[in-house]
Each structure stands twice: as structure tokens, then as C-alpha cells.
N, C-alpha and C positions, 0 to 999 in steps of 0.2 A: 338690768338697768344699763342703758349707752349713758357714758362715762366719753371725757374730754380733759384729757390732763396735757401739763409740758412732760416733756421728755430729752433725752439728752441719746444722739446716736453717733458713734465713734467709726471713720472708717478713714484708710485712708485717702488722703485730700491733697491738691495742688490748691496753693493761698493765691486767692484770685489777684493778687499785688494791685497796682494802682493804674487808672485809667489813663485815658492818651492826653495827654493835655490839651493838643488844638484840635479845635472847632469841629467839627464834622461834618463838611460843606459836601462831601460826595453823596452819590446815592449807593446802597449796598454792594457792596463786593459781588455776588452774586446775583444784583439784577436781570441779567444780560440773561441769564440762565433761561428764567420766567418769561423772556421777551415770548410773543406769538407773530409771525412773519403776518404781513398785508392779504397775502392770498390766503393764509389759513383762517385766518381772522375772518373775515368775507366770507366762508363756507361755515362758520358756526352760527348756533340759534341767534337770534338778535341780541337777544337780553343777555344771554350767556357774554357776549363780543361786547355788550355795552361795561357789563362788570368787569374787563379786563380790562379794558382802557380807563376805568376812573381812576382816576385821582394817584395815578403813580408817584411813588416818592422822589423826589428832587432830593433828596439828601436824607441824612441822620436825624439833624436838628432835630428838638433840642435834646436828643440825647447823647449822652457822649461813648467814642468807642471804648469797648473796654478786651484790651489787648495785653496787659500787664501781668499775668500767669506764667507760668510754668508748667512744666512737665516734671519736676522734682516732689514727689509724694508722701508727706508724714502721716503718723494719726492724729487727727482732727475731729472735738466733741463740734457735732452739728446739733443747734436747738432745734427740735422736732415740735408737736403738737399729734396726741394721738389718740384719735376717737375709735369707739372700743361699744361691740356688746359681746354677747354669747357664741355668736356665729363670724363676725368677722374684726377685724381687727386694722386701722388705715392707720398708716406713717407719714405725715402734712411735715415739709420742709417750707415753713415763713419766712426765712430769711433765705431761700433761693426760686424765688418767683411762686411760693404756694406751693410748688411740683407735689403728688402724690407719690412719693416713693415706695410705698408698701399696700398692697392687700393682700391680706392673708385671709383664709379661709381656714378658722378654729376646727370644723367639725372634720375636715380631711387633711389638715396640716400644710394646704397645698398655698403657694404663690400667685395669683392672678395675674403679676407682670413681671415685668422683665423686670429685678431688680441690680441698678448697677451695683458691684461690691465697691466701687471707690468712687471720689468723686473728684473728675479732671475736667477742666472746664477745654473749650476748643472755639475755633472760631465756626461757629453756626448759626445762630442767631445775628438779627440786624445789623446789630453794636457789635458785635464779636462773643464775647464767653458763654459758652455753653454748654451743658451735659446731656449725657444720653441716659435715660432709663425714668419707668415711671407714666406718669402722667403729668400732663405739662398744658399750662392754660395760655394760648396763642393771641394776641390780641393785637392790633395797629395797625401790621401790614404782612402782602405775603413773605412768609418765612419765617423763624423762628422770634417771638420777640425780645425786645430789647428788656424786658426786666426778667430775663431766663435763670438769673445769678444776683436778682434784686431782693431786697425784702419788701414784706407785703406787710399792712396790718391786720389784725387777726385779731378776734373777740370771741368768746360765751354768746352767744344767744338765744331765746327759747324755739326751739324746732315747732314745725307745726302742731306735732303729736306731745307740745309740754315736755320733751328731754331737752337736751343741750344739742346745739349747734354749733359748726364751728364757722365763723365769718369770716373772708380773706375779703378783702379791698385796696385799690388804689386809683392814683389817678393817669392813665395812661397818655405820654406825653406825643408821640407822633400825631398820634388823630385829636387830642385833648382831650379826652372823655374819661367820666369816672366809669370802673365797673366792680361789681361786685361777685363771687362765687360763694355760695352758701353749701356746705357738706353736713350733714348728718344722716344717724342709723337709727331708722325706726328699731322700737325694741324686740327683738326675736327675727330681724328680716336678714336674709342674705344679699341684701344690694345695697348699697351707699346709693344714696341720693345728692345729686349734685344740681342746686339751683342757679342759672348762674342769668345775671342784669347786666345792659351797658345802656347807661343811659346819658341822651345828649342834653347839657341844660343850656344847650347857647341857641340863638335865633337862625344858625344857620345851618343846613345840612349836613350831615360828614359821614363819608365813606369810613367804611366800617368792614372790619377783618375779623372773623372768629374760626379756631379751629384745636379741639380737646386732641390731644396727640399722646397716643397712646401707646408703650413702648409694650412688646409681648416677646417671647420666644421664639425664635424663628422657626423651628424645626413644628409648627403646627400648618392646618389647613384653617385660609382666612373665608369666611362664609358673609356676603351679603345678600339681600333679597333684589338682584339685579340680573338681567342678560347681556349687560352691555357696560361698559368703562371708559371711559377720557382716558389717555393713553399718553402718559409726560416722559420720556425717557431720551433715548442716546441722539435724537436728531434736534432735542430740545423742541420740537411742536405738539401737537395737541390733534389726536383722532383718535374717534368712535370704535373700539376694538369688542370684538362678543367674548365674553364669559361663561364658563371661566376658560375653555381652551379658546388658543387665539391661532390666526392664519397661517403661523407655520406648526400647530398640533400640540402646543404646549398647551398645560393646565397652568397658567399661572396663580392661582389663588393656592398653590405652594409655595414659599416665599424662598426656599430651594434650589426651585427649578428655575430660576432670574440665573442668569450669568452677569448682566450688568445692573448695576444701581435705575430707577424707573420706580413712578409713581402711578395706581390705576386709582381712579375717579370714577367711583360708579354711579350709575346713570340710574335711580330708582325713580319707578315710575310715583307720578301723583296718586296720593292716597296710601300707598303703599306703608306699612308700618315701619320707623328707623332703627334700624339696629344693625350690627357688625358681630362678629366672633371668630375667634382664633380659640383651635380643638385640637388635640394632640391626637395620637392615636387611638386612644382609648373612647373618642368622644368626649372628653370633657376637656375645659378650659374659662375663658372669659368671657362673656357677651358684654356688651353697651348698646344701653337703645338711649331714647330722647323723645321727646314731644316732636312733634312736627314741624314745628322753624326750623328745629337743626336738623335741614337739609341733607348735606351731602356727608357718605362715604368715602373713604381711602385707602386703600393698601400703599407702602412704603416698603422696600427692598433694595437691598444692597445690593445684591448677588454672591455670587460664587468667585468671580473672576479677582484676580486679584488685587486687584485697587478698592475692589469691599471687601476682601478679608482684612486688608491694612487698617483701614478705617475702622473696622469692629475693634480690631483688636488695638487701634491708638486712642480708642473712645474707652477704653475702661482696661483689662490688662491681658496678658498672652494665657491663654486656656481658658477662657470664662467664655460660653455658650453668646454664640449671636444673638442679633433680636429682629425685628422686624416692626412696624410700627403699622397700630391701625388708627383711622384718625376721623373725626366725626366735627362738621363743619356749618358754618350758615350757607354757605355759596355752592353748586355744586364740581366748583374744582377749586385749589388753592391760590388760583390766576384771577380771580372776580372779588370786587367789594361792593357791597350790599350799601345801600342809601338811606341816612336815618335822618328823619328832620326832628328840625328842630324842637327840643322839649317831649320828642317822643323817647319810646326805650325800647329794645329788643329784650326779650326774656325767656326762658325756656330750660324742661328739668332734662336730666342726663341721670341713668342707674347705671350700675358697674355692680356684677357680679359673680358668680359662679352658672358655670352653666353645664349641663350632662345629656348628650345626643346620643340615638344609635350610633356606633362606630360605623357600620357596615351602611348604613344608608348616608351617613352625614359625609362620612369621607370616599364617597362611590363617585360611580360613572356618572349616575342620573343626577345632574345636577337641579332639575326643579325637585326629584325628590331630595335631596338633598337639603335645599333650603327649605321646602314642608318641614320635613324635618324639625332642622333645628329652627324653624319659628316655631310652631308645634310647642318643643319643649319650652321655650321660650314664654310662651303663652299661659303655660303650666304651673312658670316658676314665678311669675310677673305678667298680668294681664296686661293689656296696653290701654283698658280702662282706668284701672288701677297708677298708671304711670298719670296716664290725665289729670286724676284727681288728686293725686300728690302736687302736681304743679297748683294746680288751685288753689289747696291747703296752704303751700308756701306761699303762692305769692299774696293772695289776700289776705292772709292772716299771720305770716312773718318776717317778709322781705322787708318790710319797712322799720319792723323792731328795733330797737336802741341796743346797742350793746351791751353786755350787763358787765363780764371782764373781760379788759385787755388782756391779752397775750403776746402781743410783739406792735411795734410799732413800722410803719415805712416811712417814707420819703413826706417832705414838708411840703409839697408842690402843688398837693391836692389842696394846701392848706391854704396857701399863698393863690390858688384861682378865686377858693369861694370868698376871702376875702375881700380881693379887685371884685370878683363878678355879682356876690352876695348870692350866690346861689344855694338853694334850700334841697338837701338831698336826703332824703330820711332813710334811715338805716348804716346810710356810710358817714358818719361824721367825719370831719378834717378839722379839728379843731388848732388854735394859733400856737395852742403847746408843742408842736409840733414843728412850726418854723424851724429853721437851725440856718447855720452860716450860708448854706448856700442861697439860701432865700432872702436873706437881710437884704442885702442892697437893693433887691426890686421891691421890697416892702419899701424900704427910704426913696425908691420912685412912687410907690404910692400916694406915701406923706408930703415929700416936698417938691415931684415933678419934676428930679435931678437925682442920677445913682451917685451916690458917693464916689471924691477922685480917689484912686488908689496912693498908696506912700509913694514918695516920691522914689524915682525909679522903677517902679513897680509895672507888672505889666497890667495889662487890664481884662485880664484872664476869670474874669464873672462869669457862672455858668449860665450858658444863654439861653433867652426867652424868645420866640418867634412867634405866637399867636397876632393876630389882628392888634388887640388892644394892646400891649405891650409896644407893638412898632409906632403904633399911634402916640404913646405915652412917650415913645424917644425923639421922634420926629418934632415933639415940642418943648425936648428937655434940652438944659444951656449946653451945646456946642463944645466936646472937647474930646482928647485921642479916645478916650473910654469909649462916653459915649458915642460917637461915629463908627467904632468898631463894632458897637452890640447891632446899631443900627444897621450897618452894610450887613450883619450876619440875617437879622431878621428880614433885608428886603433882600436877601441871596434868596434863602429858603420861602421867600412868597414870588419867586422868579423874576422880580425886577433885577435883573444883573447887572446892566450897566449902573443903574441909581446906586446898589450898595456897591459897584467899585469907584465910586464915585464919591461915594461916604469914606472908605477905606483910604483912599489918596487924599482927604480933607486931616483925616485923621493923625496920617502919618508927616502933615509938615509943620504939627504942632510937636507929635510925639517924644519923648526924649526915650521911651522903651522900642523900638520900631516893628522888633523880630513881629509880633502876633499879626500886625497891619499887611506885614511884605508876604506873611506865610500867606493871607487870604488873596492876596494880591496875586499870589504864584498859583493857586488853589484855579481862582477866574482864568489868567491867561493859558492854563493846560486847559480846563474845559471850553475854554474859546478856542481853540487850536492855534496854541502860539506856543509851542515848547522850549524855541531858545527863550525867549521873555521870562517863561515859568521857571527852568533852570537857573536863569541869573535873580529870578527872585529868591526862590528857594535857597538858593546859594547866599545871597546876600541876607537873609533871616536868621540863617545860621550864625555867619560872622555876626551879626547883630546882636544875637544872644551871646554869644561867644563875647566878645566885649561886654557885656555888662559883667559878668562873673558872678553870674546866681542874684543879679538884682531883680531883675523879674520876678524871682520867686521867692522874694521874699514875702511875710505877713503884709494884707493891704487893710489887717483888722475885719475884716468882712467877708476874709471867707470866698473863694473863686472857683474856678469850674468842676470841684468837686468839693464831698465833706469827709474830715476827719484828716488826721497827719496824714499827708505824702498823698493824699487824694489830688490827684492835676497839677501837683505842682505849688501846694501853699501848706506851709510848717513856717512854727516857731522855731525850733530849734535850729541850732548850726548845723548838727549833721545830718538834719532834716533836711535845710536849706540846699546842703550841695547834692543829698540824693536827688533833690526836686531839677536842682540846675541840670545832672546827670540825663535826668528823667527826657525833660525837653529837648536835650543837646541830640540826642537817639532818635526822638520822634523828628526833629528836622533833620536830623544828619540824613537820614533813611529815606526821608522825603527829596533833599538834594540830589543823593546818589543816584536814586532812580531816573530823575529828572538827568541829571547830566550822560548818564549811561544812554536815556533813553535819544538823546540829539548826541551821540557819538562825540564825547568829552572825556576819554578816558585818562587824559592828563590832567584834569579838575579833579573829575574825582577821585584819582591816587592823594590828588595831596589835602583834599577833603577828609579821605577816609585817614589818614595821621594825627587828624585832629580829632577826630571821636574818643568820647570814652572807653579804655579795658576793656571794660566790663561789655558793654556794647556791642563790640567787635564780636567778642564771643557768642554773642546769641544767633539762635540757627535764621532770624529772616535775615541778621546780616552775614554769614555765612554766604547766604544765596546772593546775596551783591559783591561778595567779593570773589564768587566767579565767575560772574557775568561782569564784574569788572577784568579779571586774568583773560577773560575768554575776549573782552576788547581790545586787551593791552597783547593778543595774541600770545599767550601762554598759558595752552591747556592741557600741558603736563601739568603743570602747577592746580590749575583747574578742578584734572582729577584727584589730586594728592589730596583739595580738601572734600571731596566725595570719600574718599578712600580715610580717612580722619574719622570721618562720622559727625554726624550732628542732627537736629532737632526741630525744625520750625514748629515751635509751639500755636503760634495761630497761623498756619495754612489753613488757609481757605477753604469750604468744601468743593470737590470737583478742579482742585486746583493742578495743571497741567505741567508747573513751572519746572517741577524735579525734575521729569521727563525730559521736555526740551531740550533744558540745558546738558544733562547728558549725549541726548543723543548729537548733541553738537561737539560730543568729547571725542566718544565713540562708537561702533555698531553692538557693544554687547550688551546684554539682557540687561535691564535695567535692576538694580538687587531690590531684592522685597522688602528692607527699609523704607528705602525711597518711592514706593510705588504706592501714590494714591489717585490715578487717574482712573475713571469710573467710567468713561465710556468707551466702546470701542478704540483703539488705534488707527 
């Protein structure tokens, strides 16, 4: 009998600590990466080149960064959810975006993926925090998403075949859509079933991102039914490369034989049946196929070279086995969003299994024999008839089911749309139990068509709402520092720039808290190119917080750009209040310094950096400003000394080049293998 219990898994963990307090008016750290140049663009299929140009993100909005982690590891019980028959056995982490952390295979004892031993979060995802290992449900936009380290809600309900089901949902806020993932195990099968819905309930179209990312062993051979790959790596564009050896005579469908970090997008023909595997030597390992919407394939590789071995081993600890990622998508590369109108839905099953090929054919030269092969087996273990009508079974006969028990609850946000929108979504409930602080005050715009004003002093640090009907909703609410701030954030992120700095400056010659007004204010004139303006904003948000002395953050009764003690900067308590004040003083200080370094103000920012908190100074991204402060103020002995010291940037960026530089700005020697996380050529 498949069985669905809580469970409790202990490893050790970095405390994901508290999110960034302001706004997050940029677009991803890592956009730039994804860019495809004009000319290459022009030489891809049409529809491929139209999916890459929709709907890029202009920013975060409305989620917030979440950068407040560490690299300091205890052990930590994580609440699990773990569905179970005879033959396999899956570990569902709810409270960190759904991930699948475990399948185990009972009859051979074996791992299915890459399972990490600890769990440290990094800056990968959207928003920032993220881990590696598992299975991990991609949603919003390209790149990791923003609820990577979120909770999801999670229910009992009856599987097609009358067992138990396990239900994950939420409402995903970049694109606004609710979706759903449905897991269960038929009883006596070796594949997990995964149903997974995202469906649009508004009248207008939206660009749409999916992709199941799949963490495995490196040391296998990855198998799709392709000749050909999309090719994302060191020059950052995108070409047609053959599989699996490529024009200078590698096999790259060894995840090995990469020397540098690079993604392949394979090119499977129409009709062609979906599926991926990663096989060890022996022939055996993992396969994943799907119905036919989920499109594309992916290989994910680090390499060999050294800025991927840093990165394996900063993602989980020093001697634990690589991994490599396989990834199965709606789009056929990670650069395209798919177009869903309005009140329609995307749907489609996914199995995860075991799978057992000839060794000698599966991992040989002949690569059609090869993929015969292990489809063949494939075919064997799990028909692709057979995957059809499982989708059917679910979706006509349980996608829609009612939950029968909770298991974990998420975010109130889903709760607070169907509210305003009255939208009727069956299977995924949001019900008003679920509101919580963060959602109050746009509920009290609901009701009286004005957000409650904050205590007096207070900042107006409400976690923000950006959709259509929300800006609409402020655009006619009474006029004051609050509200103008939510306003100018909602018409930033719908690209009216001038109008919300223009809300921003109404706002702040009412305001008596000024900092949050000037920060966005600094946020506009950097992305307008006006850096000294940005700097003396920035600059001047600081001193602004800085005089109040933790009045900003104190309690506004309602709850602000996060939930829970020390979430964005809103606690009752005293020495809540001054972690909170601490919290901000770090997120602007760090925003100034950059700002003044970067229009060569090395005399600001010295007596800037005297004002920051301890604690602050200490941490590794301020580290990295106070040599590139030394390094302006011409003193890179000092420079080196604090290379030579040691330290830590807990969210560096992926692909981030900064250690490097500024080194080689010291000296000409090797850069040491701490510091080495650059992933593309030199």
C-alpha cells in the first residue's frame, strides 16, 4: 500500500536569516548572462527568438531578495512529507519550495539523485537563496525560482488509482499565477508520478516559464533522443551544436569531459517521445520522460576547471561527489516563455525512475544505438502509452479533488488574489485562514480603498503588490508618504519610470521617514545613468535611517515587507527593533558604498564605511568593499592583507567575476582556490 506521512530530516543547515528589506526594483543579478546578442537572435527559428524576447523581467517585484544566510552550519530538523510503497520511497521538502530530495530505489538500495548531505542556501535563484540537490520545480522566469527556499502548501488527496496523493501548491508571484504539482505512487510501480497545472485565471495573457531541474551524479553518461543541442556556455550566446560529440571531438553527454560550466538544450525532433537519463557505468541510473507539452531537454555542467570545482564544493561540503543537473522544460531552451491566455491552463505528467540499459551499447560509440537502447529499455519499464493515460486518469479524475489533509501550509498571497479577484480554482484552495501580516494592509485596501498609515515614524515598508489591479486600487487611494511609495514601486515594475519617480518625490515632501523614498529614488537615477545623483541618494538614505535610530522599524501593527520576527525589518521587541535597525543600516550602507566607489568617492565612502554596524563590516560582501575601497584610496598592500585574512561572500553571485578582478588588480599570482569562482574561460 503507497503510504504519505510527515516526517522529520535532520542535516546539517545554514538559517536562511532575514530577507533584504528594500524593494527590489532591479532585474536579476544574472540577467545579463541569458542576454542573446541581435545577430544571433536573427539567425534562430522565429518562434524560438519570439520566446526569448517576451516578457523579460524588469525587476524582482513583488518578491523580495532573500540574502540574509550564512555559511555557519548546525544540525537542523527539516519537516519532510514522504510518500512510500514497496519499490521506492520519495523525501518532499514543503517548507523549501516542494524540492524532492530523495528517491530511493527499496529493491536495489540505490539513490536516484544527487542527494545534497547539507543544506546551504546560495545566491542562485531570482531573489537569491538557494540549494543544490534534488528535484526542484522552476516556475516564473528564466533561472532558478524565487520560492527555491519558500514553503509550499501540501495536502492528502485521492490519487487517480484511489491511494494517497501528495498535493504542493502556491501562488507564484512574478508571473501571478497559481500552480499546482501533484506526486504520487501507483502501488507496486517504480516511477513516481508527477502531475504538474499552472493555470491563468485573469483575462490577460502571461508569459510563462517551466522547467523540473534535476540534480544527478556527475560521474554518469547523460542520454536524450536528440542529434543536435542549443549550446549556452562561455561566449554566453546560443548555437546549434551535434550530439553528442561536438566540433572540437568531445562527447560531451559526459558531464566530465566539460572543462568549463555550459548548458546543452536538446533539439528533439517532433513526435519524438520525451525523456532524459543519466547511467553510470553499469547502465543503470535515472530516466525522466513526460507527456508531450514538456518539451525540451537539458544537460547542466560545471566542469572540471576550477571555478566548478569551487562552486561544487561551496554548494554542499569539501569531499561529497559532484553533480550535474538534467532538466526537462516547456520551452525548448531556458531563454523562451511560452504564452498562456487567459483562463486557459498548461498541464502535463512527468515519471522519475529507475532505469537499467546495456552498459556496452548505452555508453558506446554508436550513439543512435545508444539511445535505441536505452529507449528500448525505457519502453519496457514504462510504456509511453501507459504515461498518456496516467495523465488522463489525473487530470480528469483528480486534478481538481479537494484536499482531504493538510500538511504544511504557504504564503497568504494566493489567498489575498482569490479574494480581490474571486477566482474559482478547484483543487488548489487559498482560503482567508491563511492571510497573515503581510497581507493585512492590502486586505484593509480592499475594504476601505486606503492602506493603513504606518505608526508614526515608521517607515512604510509594506510588502509590495504590483499587479494591474493593485496599482489601480492606489492610484485612487487618499495621497500620502505610504501610499505614493507602493504606488511609484507598482508603476517602476509596470515600466512607467518617470510616473513612479514622480510618485516617489510627492511622497517624500510629505514624509517624516524619508530613507525608503530616497533609496528608490537612488535605485531610478543609477538605472537612468546618473551615478553622482544615485550616490548622493543613496548616501543621503542612509544618514536618513541613521537619524531616525530604529524608528522605521519599529511595529506599524500591520505587518511589512516580510512575515514573522526580524522578517524586513518589523519586530516588537527591543532587541528585535535594533537587529531590524542593524539589518537596514547594512542593506543601504552596502548600496551607498558601491555607489560612491563606483563615481570615485573614496573619501565618502571611508567615513561612510565608520558608520556601519560591527557586525556588518565583518561580513564577506563587505569585505569585498572594503578593498575595493583600499584599492581606491591606493593601498593594496592593505588590499592584500584582507585576501590574505580570509573571508566568505556568502551570496556571491553565480558566475560572479569580482574576486578575480580585484585580485588581479593586487597582483600577477594565481588566484588561490578559495577565491576562485569564475566559470568561464580567462
Amino acid at each position: 500500500m503507497t503510504t504519505v506521512r510527515r516526517a522529520v530530516l535532520t542535516l546539517p543547515a545554514a538559517p536562511l536569516g532575514p530577507d533584504n528589506p528594500l524593494p527590489a526594483l532591479r532585474a536579476p543579478a544574472g540577467a545579463g548572462a541569458h542576454a542573446v546578442d541581435p545577430r544571433t537572435l536573427a539567425e534562430l527559428p522565429r518562434d524560438m527568438a519570439r520566446g526569448i524576447g517576451r516578457d523579460p523581467l524588469r525587476s524582482l517585484l513583488p518578491a523580495p531578495v532573500r540574502d540574509g544566510y550564512g555559511r555557519e552550519r548546525t544540525p537542523a530538523d527539516l519537516d519532510t512529507i514522504v510518500i512510500e510503497n514497496d519499490r521506492l520511497r520519495v523525501t518532499v521538502l514543503p517548507g523549501l519550495g516542494g524540492r524532492v530530495h530523495s528517491l530511493h530505489h527499496k529493491p536495489t538500495g540505490r539513490e536516484l539523485l544527487y542527494r545534497n548531505p547539507v543544506f546551504q542556501p546560495a545566491a542562485f535563484a531570482l531573489n537569491g537563496a538557494w540549494f543544490s540537490g534534488g528535484v526542484e520545480w522552476n516556475i516564473g522566469a528564466t533561472g532558478h525560482t524565487t520560492l527555491s527556499c519558500s514553503p509550499l502548501h501540501a495536502a492528502v488527496v485521492r490519487a487517480p488509482d484511489g491511494g494517497p496523493m501528495l498535493r504542493l501548491w502556491e501562488w507564484e508571484r512574478l508571473r501571478d499565477l497559481p500552480f499546482q504539482v501533484d506526486l504520487w505512487l501507483p502501488e507496486g510501480s517504480d516511477f513516481l508520478y508527477v502531475g504538474v497545472r499552472i493555470r491563468n485565471p485573469h483575462e490577460r495573457t502571461a508569459p510563462v516559464y517551466w522547467w523540473s531541474n534535476i540534480a544527478v551524479p556527475e560521474d554518469r553518461r547523460v542520454l536524450a533522443p536528440a542529434d543536435a543541442a542549443w549550446h549556452h556556455g562561455d561566449e554566453r550566446g546560443l548555437s546549434r551544436v551535434p550530439v553528442p560529440v561536438t566540433e572540437d571531438g568531445t562527447d560531451r553527454t559526459y558531464p566530465l569531459n566539460s572543462t568549463h560550466a555550459a548548458d546543452w538544450f536538446y533539439d528533439l525532433p517532433d513526435g519524438q517521445r520525451r525523456w532524459i537519463a543519466a547511467l553510470d557505468a553499469d547502465g543503470t541510473g535515472l530516466v525522466q520522460t513526460s507527456t508531450d507539452p514538456l518539451r525540451g531537454r537539458k544537460l547542466f555542467v560545471w566542469g572540471t576547471g576550477r571555478g566548478g570545482r569551487r562552486w561544487q564544493e561551496w554548494l554542499t561540503e569539501p569531499g561529497t561527489p559532484g553533480y550535474a543537473e538534467i532538466q526537462a522544460g516547456l520551452a525548448r531552451t531556458q531563454l523562451e516563455h511560452l504564452e498562456l491566455a487567459g483562463g486557459e491552463e498548461f498541464s502535463w505528467l512527468e515519471a522519475y525512475g529507475p532505469l537499467a540499459a546495456d552498459p556496452a551499447t548505452a555508453l558506446g560509440d554508436d550513439w543512435t544505438a545508444a539511445r535505441a537502447d536505452v529507449e528500448g529499455s525505457l519502453s519496457g519499464a514504462l510504456p509511453r502509452a501507459a504515461v498518456d493515460a496516467a495523465y488522463t486518469a489525473w487530470r480528469e479524475g483528480a486534478a481538481d479533488l479537494a484536499p482531504e489533509e493538510v500538511l504544511a501550509a504557504g504564503s497568504g498571497w494566493g489567498a489575498l488574489e482569490v479574494l480581490r479577484g474571486g477566482y474559482e480554482l478547484p483543487g488548489t484552495p487559498f482560503p482567508e485562514s491563511t492571510l497573515g501580516p503581510e497581507q493585512e494592509p492590502w486586505r484593509e485596501l480592499l475594504r476601505t480603498g486606503a492602506l493603513p498609515p504606518p505608526a508614526k515614524s515608521a517607515a512604510p515598508l509594506i510588502a509590495p503588490l504590483v499587479a494591474s489591479p493593485w496599482r489601480d486600487m492606489l492610484e485612487t487611494a487618499p495621497a500620502d508618504p505610504t501610499t505614493e511609495y507602493q504606488l511609484g514601486i507598482a508603476q517602476w515594475h509596470a515600466g512607467d519610470r518617470a510616473q513612479a519617480v514622480r510618485s516617489w518625490e510627492r511622497g517624500l515632501k510629505e514624509a517624516t521617514t524619508r530613507w525608503p523614498l530616497l533609496y528608490c529614488l537612488a535605485v531610478a537615477d543609477r538605472e537612468d545613468g546618473h551615478p553622482e545623483r544615485a550616490a548622493e541618494h543613496f548616501t543621503d538614505a542612509f544618514t536618513d535611517h541613521e537619524a531616525t535610530e530604529g524608528g522605521a522599524e519599529s511595529s506599524t501593527g500591520h505587518g511589512a515587507a516580510g512575515s514573522g520576527a526580524g522578517r524586513h525589518g518589523v519586530t516588537e521587541s527591543g532587541a528585535g527593533r535594533e537587529e531590524a535597525r542593524a539589518l537596514v543600516a547594512a542593506a543601504l550602507g552596502r548600496e551607498a558604498l558601491d555607489a560612491l566607489l563606483a563615481v570615485d568617492r573614496p573619501d565618502r565612502a571611508r567615513a561612510l564605511w565608520h558608520r556601519l554596524p560591527d557586525a556588518a563590516r565583518r561580513r564577506g560582501a563587505f569585505r569585498v568593499l572594503e578593498i575595493r575601497l583600499l584599492l581606491a584610496e591606493g593601498r593594496p598592500d592593505e588590499a592584500r592583507a584582507v585576501f590574505d585574512a580570509g573571508f566568505e561572500v556568502a551570496d556571491l553571485s553565480e558566475g560572479a567575476e569580482v574576486l578575480g578582478e580585484l585580485w588581479a588588480r593586487i597582483t600577477d599570482e594565481l588566484l588561490p582556490d578559495t577565491y576562485e569562482f569564475r566559470i568561464r574561460p580567462s
